[in-house]
Wavefront OBJ file of the C-alpha trace (Angstrom):
o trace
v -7.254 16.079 -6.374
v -3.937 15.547 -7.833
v -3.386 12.196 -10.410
v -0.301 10.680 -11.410
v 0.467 7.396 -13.823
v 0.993 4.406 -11.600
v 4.659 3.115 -11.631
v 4.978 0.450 -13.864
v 0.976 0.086 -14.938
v 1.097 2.827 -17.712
v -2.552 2.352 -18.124
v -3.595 3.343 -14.712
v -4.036 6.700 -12.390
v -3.932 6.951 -8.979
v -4.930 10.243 -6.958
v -3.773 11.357 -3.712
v -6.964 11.245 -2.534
v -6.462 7.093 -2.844
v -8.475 6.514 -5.751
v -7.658 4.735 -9.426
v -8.711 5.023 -12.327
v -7.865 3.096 -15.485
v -7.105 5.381 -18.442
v -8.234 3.019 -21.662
v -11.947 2.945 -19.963
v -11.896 5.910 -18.003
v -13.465 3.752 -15.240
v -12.893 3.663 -11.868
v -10.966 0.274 -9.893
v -12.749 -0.214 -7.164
v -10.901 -1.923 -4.402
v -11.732 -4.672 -2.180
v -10.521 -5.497 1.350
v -8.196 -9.072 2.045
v -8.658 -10.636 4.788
v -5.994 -8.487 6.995
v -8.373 -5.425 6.177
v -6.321 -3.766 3.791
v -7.799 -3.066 0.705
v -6.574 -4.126 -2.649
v -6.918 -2.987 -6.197
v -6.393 -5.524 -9.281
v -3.945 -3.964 -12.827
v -3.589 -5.589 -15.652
v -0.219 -5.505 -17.854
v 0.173 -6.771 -21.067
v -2.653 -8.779 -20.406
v -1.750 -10.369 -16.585
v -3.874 -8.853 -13.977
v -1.707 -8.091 -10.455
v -2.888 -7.443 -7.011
v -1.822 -4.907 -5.189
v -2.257 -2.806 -2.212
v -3.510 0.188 -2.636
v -1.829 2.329 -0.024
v 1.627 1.294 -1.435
v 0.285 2.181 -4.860
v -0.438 5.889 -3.477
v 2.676 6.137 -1.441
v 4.676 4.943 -4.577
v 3.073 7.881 -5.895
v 3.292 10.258 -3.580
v 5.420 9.638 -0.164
v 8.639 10.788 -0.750
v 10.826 7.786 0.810
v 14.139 9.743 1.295
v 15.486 6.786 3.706
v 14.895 3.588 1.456
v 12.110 2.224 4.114
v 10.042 -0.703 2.858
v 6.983 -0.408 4.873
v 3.688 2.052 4.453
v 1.989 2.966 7.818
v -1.151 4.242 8.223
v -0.611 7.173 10.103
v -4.261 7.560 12.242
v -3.955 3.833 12.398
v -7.566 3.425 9.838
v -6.489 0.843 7.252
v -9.016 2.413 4.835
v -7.433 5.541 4.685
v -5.582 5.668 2.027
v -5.088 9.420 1.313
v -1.474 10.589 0.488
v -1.393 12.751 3.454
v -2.048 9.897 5.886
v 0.714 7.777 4.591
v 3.810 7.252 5.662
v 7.146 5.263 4.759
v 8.354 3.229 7.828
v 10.688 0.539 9.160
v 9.855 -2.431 10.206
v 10.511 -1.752 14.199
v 8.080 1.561 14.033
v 6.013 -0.359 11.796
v 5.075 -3.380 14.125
v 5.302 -0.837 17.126
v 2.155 0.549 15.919
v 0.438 -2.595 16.187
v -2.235 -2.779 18.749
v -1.559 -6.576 19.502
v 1.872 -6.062 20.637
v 1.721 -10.078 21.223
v 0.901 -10.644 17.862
v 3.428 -8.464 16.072
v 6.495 -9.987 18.190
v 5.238 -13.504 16.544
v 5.214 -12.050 13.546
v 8.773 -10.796 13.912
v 9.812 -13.573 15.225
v 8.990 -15.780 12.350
v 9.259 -13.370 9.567
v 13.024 -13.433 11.417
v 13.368 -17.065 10.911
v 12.531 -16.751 7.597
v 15.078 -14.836 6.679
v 17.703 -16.309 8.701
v 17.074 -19.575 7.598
l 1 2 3 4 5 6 7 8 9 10 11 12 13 14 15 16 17 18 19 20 21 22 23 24 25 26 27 28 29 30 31 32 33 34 35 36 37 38 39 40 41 42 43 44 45 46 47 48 49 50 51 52 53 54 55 56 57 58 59 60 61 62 63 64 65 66 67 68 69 70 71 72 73 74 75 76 77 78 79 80 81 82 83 84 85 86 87 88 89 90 91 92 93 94 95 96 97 98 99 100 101 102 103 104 105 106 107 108 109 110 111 112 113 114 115 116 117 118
């Protein structure tokens, strides 16, 4: 298992396996799962705790992101696994492709595309 400092949260570790581990405590953050079922870890900097997902924490970490894309895709489509190897950067057409509720994802785009045009 390979561990690296988590960008911007000094305090933290994440492996590529998809764990973290807070380096003051030595402790594990355990994540929990939102209500979309991906699962979320809570840092704390300078005090302010923030959530974040954790598969964007590991592909921060280790996804190289040659292209600039803004998305994370679970590769075997399990939300839960979070290793390095099953992440991948992505746009948002490939991203929403994925999908398995094709009607729900072109709602999605559709307002998320109102919201930015408006």
């Amino acid at each position: 298992m390979e561990w690296r400092v988590v960008e911007n949260y000094p305090a933290y570790l994440v492996s590529n396996q998809g764990k973290i581990l807070c380096s003051k405590t030595g402790n594990y953050v355990f994540p929990t799962r939102n209500m979309a079922g991906f699962l979320t870890v809570q840092l704390c900097r300078y005090g302010k705790p923030t959530t974040m997902f954790l598969h964007r924490v590991v592909a921060n970490a280790f996804v190289d992101n040659p292209t600039g894309h803004p998305f994370v895709r679970h590769m075997d489509g399990d939300k839960l696994n979070n290793k390095a190897a099953n992440l991948i950067w992505s746009n948002f057409e490939s991203f929403y492709h994925d999908e398995e509720d094709d009607d729900e994802a072109d709602r999605f785009a559709d307002n998320l595309e109102d919201l930015l045009t408006s």
